[in-house]
N, C-alpha and C positions, 0 to 999 in steps of 0.2 A: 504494500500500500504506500500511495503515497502521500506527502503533506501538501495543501495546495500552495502555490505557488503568485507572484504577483498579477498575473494572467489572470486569475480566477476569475470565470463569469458566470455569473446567476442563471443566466439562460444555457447556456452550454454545460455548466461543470456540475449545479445542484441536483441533476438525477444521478451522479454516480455518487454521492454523498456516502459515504461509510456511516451513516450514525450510529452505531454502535463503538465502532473504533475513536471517532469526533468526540462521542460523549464519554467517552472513557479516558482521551487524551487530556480535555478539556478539565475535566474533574480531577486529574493530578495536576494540571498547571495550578487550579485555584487552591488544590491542597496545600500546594508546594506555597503558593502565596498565603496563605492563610498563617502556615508557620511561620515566613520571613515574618508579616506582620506582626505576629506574636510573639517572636522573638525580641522586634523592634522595640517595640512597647512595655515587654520584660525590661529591658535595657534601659529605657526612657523614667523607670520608676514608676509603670503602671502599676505593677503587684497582680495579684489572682485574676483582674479585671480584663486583663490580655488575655487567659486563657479561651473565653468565649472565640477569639478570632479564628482558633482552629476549626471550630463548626459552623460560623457563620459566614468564614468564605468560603466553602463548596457549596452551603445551604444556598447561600446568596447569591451564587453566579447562577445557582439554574435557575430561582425563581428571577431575575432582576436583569443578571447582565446578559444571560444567554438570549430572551425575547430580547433585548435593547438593542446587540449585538447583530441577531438576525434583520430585525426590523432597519435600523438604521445603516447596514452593509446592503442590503434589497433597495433603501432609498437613495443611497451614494450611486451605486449602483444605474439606478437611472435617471443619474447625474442633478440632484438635490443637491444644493451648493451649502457648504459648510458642516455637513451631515458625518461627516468620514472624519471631521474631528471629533464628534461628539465619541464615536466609536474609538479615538483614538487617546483619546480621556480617560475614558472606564481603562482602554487596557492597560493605561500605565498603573494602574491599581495591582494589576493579574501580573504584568511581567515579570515581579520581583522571584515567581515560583515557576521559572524557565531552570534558573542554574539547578535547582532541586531534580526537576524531569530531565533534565541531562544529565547527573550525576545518577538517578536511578536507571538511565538506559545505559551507562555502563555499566553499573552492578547486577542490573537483571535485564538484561536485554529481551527477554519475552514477557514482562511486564509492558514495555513502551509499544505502539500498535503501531511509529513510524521509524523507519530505518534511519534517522540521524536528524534529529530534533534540532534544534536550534538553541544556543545557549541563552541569545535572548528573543523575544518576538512578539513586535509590538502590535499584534494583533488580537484583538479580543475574541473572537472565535477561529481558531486552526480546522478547517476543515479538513477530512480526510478523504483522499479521494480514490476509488478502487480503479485499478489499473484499467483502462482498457483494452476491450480483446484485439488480439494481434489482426489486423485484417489480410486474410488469407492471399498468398504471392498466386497469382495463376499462374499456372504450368507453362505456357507458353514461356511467360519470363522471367530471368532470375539476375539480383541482385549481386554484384562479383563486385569488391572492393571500392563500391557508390558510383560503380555507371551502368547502367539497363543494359542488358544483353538480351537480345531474342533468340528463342529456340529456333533453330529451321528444319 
């Protein structure tokens, strides 16, 4: 599978959506944020009062940021001018728990659902996107070191 990439288009790319892999990827970033925040806020002199951040930021990206995230990437999308900051707002909340899902895709590399995650990524939904299928060479012609040869 892969991660999408700056190309991604709503209209092209959202039927091969992995949502299972997406929501699976998506909820270790926000864990992985959740802790940094937590951590933060240990450090800052919060006390016990930071412990909440580790359940309310996965709780919170799926009720909050994930709709906000779709909705206003679909309106950037069909070019809503100033829309792609808003999305690019929330994510600076989420990035902080990228170096976290990188360092678990090296320690467990079949925990992570893409082959080489990003250390950091300022995107608020990472969509996953299933490969698409190879479309079949006709027989007549084949492909030799990227110049078309026909069969005769």
């Amino acid at each position: 599978m892969s991660e999408q990439d700056n190309t991604f288009s709503w209209k092209r790319d959202f039927k091969h959506v992995n949502w299972q892999a997406t929501l699976k990827y998506n909820l270790f970033r926000a864990t992985g944020a959740g802790i940094v925040w937590c951590i933060l806020e240990l450090l800052s002199g919060a006390g016990m009062h930071a412990l909440p951040m580790l359940i309310a930021f996965p709780i919170g990206y799926f009720i909050f940021l994930l709709p906000i995230g779709l909705v206003t990437g679909w309106l950037s999308g069909k070019g809503v001018p100033w829309v792609g900051l808003v999305n690019f707002l929330f994510a600076l909340m989420l990035f902080v728990g990228d170096p976290l899902v990188f360092i678990l895709k090296k320690a467990k590399p079949e925990l992570v659902p893409i082959d080489k995650p990003a250390f950091f990524n300022f995107k608020l939904i990472i969509f996953i996107i299933n490969e698409p299928a190879a479309t079949p060479v006709e027989p007549e012609a084949r492909e030799l070191s990227g110049s078309l040869f026909k069969k005769n």
